[in-house]
C-alpha positions in Angstrom: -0.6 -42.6 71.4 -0.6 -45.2 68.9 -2.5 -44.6 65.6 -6.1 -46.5 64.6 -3.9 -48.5 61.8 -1.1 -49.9 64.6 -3.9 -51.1 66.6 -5.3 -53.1 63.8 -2.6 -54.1 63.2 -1.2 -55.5 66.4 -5.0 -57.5 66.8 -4.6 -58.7 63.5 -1.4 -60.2 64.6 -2.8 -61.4 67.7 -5.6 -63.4 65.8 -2.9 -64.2 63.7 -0.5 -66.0 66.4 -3.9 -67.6 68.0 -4.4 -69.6 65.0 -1.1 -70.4 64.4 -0.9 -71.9 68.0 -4.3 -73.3 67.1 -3.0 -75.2 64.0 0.2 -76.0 65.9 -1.5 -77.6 69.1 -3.9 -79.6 66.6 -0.5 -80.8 64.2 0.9 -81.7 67.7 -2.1 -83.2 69.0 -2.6 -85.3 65.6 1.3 -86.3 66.2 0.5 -88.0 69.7 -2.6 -89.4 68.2 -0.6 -91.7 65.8 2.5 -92.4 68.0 -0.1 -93.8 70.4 -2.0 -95.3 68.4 -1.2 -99.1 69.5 -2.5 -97.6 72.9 -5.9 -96.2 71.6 -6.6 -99.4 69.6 -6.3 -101.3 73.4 -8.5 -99.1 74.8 -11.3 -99.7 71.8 -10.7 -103.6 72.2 -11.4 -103.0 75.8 -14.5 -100.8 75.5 -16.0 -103.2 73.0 -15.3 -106.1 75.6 -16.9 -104.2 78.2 -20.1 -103.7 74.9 -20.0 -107.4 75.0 -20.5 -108.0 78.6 -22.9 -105.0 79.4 -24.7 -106.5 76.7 -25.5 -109.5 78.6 -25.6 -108.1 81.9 -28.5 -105.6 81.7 -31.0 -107.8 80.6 -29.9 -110.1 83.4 -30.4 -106.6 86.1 -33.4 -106.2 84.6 -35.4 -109.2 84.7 -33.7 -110.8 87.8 -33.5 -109.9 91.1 -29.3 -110.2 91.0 -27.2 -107.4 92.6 -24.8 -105.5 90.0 -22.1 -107.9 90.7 -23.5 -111.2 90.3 -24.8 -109.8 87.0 -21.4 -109.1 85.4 -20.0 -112.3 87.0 -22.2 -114.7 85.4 -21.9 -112.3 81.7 -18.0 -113.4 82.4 -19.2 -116.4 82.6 -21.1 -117.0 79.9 -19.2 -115.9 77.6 -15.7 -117.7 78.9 -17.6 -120.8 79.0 -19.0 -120.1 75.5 -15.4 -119.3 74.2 -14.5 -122.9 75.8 -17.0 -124.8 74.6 -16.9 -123.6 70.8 -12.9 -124.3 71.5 -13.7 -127.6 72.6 -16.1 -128.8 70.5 -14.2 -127.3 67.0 -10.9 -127.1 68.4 -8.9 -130.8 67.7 -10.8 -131.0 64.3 -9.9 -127.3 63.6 -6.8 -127.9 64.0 -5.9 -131.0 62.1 -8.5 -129.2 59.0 -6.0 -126.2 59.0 -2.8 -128.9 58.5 -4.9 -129.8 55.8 -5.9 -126.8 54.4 -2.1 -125.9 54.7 -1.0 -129.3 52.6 -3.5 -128.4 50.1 -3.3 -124.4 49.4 0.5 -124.5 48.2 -0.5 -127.3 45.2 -3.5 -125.6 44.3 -1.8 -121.8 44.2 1.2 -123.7 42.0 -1.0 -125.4 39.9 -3.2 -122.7 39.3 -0.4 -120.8 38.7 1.1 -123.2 35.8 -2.4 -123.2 34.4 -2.2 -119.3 33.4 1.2 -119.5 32.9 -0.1 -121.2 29.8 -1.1 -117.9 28.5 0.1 -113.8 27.8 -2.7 -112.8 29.4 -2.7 -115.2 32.3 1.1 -114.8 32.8 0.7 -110.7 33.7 -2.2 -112.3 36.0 -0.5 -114.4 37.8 2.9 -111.5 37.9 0.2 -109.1 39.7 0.7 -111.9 43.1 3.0 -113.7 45.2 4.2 -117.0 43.8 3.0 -120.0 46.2 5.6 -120.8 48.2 5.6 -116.7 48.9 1.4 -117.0 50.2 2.1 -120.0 52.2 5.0 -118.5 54.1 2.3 -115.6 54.9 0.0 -117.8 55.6 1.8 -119.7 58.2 3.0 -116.6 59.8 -0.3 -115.3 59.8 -0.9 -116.4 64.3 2.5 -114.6 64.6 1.3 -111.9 62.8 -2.2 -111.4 64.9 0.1 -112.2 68.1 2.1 -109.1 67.4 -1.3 -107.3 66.5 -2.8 -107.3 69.6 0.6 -106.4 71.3 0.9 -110.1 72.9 -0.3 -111.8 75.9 -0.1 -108.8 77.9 -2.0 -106.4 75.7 -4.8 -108.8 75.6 -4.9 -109.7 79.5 -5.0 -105.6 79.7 -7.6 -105.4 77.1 -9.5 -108.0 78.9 -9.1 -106.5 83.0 -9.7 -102.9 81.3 -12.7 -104.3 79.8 -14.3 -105.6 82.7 -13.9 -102.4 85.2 -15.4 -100.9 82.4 -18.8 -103.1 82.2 -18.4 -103.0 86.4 -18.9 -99.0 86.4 -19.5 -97.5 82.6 -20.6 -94.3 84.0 -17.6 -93.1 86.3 -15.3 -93.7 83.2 -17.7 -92.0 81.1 -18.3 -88.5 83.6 -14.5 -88.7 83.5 -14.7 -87.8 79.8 -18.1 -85.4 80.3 -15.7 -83.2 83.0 -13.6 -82.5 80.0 -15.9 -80.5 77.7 -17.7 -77.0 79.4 -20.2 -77.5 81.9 -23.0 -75.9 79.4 -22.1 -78.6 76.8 -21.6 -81.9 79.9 -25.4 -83.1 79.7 -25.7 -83.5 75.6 -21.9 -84.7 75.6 -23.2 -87.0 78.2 -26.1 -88.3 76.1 -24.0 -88.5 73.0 -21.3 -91.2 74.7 -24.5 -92.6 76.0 -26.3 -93.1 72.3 -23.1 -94.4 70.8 -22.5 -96.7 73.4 -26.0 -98.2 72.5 -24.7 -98.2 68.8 -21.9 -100.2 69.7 -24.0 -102.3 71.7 -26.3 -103.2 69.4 -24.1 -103.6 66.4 -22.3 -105.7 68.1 -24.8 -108.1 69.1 -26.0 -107.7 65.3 -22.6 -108.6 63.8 -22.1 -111.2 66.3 -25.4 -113.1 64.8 -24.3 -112.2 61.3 -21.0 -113.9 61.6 -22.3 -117.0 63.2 -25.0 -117.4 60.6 -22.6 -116.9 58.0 -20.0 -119.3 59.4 -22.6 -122.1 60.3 -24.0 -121.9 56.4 -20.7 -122.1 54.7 -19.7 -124.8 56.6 -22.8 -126.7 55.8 -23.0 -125.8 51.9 -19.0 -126.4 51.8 -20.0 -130.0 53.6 -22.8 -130.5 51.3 -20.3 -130.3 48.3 -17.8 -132.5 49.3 -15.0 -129.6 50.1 -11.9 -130.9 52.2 -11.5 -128.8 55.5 -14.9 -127.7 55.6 -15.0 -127.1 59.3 -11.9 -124.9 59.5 -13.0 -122.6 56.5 -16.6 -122.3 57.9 -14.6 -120.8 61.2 -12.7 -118.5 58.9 -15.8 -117.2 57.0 -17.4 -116.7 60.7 -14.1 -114.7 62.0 -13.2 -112.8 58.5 -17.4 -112.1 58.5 -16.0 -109.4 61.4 -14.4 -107.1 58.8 -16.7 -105.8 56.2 -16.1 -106.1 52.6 -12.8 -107.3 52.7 -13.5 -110.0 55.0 -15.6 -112.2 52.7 -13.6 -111.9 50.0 -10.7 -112.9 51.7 -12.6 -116.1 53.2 -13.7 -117.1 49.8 -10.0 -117.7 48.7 -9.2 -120.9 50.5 -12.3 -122.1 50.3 -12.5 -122.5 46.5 -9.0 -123.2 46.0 -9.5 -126.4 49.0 -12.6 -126.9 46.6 -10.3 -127.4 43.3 -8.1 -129.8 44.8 -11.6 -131.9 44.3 -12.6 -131.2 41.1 -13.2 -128.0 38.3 -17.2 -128.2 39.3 -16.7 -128.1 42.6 -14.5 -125.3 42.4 -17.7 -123.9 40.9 -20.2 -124.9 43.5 -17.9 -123.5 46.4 -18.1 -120.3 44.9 -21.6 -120.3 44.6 -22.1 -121.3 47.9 -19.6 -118.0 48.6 -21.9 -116.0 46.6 -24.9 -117.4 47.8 -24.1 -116.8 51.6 -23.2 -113.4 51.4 -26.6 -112.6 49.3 -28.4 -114.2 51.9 -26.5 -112.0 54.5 -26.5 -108.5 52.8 -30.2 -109.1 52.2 -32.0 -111.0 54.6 -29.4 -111.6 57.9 -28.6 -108.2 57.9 -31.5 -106.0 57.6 -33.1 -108.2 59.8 -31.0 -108.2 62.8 -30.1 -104.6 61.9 -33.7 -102.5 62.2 -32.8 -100.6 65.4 -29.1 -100.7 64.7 -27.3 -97.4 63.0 -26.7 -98.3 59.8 -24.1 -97.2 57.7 -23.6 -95.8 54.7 -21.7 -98.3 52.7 -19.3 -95.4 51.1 -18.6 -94.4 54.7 -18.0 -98.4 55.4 -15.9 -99.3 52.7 -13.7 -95.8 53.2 -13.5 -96.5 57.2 -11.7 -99.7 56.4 -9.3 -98.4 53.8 -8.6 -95.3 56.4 -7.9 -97.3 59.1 -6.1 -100.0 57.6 -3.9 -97.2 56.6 -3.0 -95.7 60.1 -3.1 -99.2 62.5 -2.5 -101.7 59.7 -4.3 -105.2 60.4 -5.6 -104.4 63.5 -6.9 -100.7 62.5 -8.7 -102.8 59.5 -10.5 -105.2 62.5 -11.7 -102.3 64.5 -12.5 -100.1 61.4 -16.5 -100.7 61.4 -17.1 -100.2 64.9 -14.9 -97.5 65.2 -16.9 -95.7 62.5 -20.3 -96.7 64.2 -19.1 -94.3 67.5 -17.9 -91.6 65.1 -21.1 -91.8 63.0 -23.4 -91.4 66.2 -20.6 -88.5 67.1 -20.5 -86.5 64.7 -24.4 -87.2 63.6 -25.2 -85.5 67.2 -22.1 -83.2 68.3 -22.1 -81.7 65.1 -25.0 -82.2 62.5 -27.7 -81.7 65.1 -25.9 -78.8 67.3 -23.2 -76.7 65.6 -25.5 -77.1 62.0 -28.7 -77.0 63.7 -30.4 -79.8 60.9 -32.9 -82.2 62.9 -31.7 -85.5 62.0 -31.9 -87.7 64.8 -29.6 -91.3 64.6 -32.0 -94.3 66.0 -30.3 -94.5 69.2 -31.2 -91.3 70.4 -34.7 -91.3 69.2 -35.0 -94.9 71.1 -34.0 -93.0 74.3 -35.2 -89.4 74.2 -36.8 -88.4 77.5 -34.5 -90.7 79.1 -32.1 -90.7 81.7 -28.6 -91.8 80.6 -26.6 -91.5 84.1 -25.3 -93.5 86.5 -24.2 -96.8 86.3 -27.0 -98.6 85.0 -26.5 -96.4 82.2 -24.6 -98.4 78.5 -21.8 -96.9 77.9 
């Protein structure tokens, strides 16, 4: 018969081997995570396409009398012919604005960096970045770049077909992840998808408004100025608008160097313009458009973008904001409100309390 202290000991070393196999599965799990990552990041871009076109579609289910079907064709669309038109009606004048904008970056980077040259303290300046010729060759391999981002034409028609099942039937793809978790836990895992799907949703929509009132008023103060190229690097301040932070610093570049080519003071005025944009977006675009969106912190936003950058590079860094707007609503409700008990409830769910969130009417 085996003595009290052996049969401590043997559950000890049972507990013992369960969290090693614990630790093991979740090092393994964390493993697959990252070696799929180009995978995961398709199957975001095709849940925020099927955001996009939900977004459209159940207002049109609501206040018309259109089946289901006819609903999501005419969100496809409207946004395809959007896409078209804003290519047709920017595109030539994009294009030959970018050759432009391509002739004129290398003599300004060179000539700005002769000017510190000039100086000890501008000389460890201009050591700290790539010489001209070096940023131009990264610029102009910049479409490869994204090409190779988005894992090519293929990736994108997948993204795109994935995307639309999605918006066709949100709630069977969704129950297929509710089956996963225990039955006790399905209904509040269900409502969780459900409130960060209407996160997504309506940050997108928000960020979508933001970018295109950022775009349109750089392009006009740029105009206003007298900066070369202005079209072209209002369309880059309305697509780098996308990523937070970073984004608008990175649009401001060109835009004030194109401005130099004209004169010191204009130089000057671009970068007010810069300045003056994004105050007028951080303080009166934003809130705005934002009151019933979740908000977040902007520790959490700046950090999200650094994080991801990290694991998925570019594309990671593109996806970084609304990746941390599903996590946010997550964690907020999975884990603050259940496992810690504390009653804070995210916007999104206090919006839809009482409600129901299945079938296929439901956002996901």
């Amino acid at each position: 018969m085996a003595s009290p202290k052996s049969a401590d000991r043997r559950a000890l070393d049972r507990v013992f081997i369960t969290r090693s196999l614990f630790i093991l599965a979740a090092i393994m799990l964390a493993m697959v995570l990252v070696e799929l990552a180009s995978v995961l990041v398709l199957v975001f871009g095709a849940v925020i396409v099927a955001v996009l076109l939900r977004a459209i579609m159940d207002p049109l289910r609501e206040h018309t009398p259109m089946p289901a079907p006819l609903c999501l064709a005419v969100s496809v669309v409207l946004v395809a012919g959007s896409l078209i038109g804003v290519g047709v009606f920017f595109g030539f004048k994009f294009t030959s604005q970018a050759d432009e904008l391509l002739t004129i970056l290398p003599e300004r980077i060179n000539a700005l960096q002769n000017s510190l040259q000039a100086s000890e303290l501008g000389r460890m300046a201009a050591d700290m970045f790539p010489a001209g010729p070096q940023a131009m060759d990264i610029a102009r391999g910049t479409p490869s770049f994204l090409a190779s981002a988005f894992g090519g034409t293929v990736s994108i028609i997948v993204v795109l077909a994935a995307g639309l099942y999605l918006a066709a039937h949100p709630a069977r793809y969704r129950d297929g992840l509710v089956i996963l978790v225990p039955a006790h836990q399905q209904e509040r895992f269900r409502h969780a998808l459900n409130a960060s799907g209407r996160a997504l949703n309506g940050w997108l929509i928000a960020q979508l408004v933001s970018m295109t009132v950022v775009g349109l008023l750089t392009w006009l103060g740029l105009t206003l100025i007298g900066v070369p190229a202005a079209v072209a690097l209002g369309i880059f301040a309305f697509v780098a608008q996308f990523v937070p932070i970073v984004g608008p610093i990175i649009a401001a570049v060109p835009g004030i160097l194109a401005a130099s080519s004209v004169s010191p003071e204009t130089a000057l005025w671009a970068a007010g313009v810069y300045v003056l944009v994004q105050q007028l977006e951080s303080n009166l675009i934003t809130p705005y458009v934002q009151q019933r969106v979740v908000s977040l912190p902007m520790v959490l936003t700046m950090f999200s973008v650094v994080t991801f950058s990290a694991l998925l590079g570019f594309v990671g860094m593109l996806f970084a904001t609304p990746l941390a707007v599903v996590v946010f609503v997550l964690v907020k409700m999975l884990y603050v409100e259940d496992m810690l008990g504390h009653d804070i409830k995210v916007a999104v769910e206090q919006e839809t309390s009482g409600t129901r969130d299945s079938g296929d009417d439901a956002k996901s």
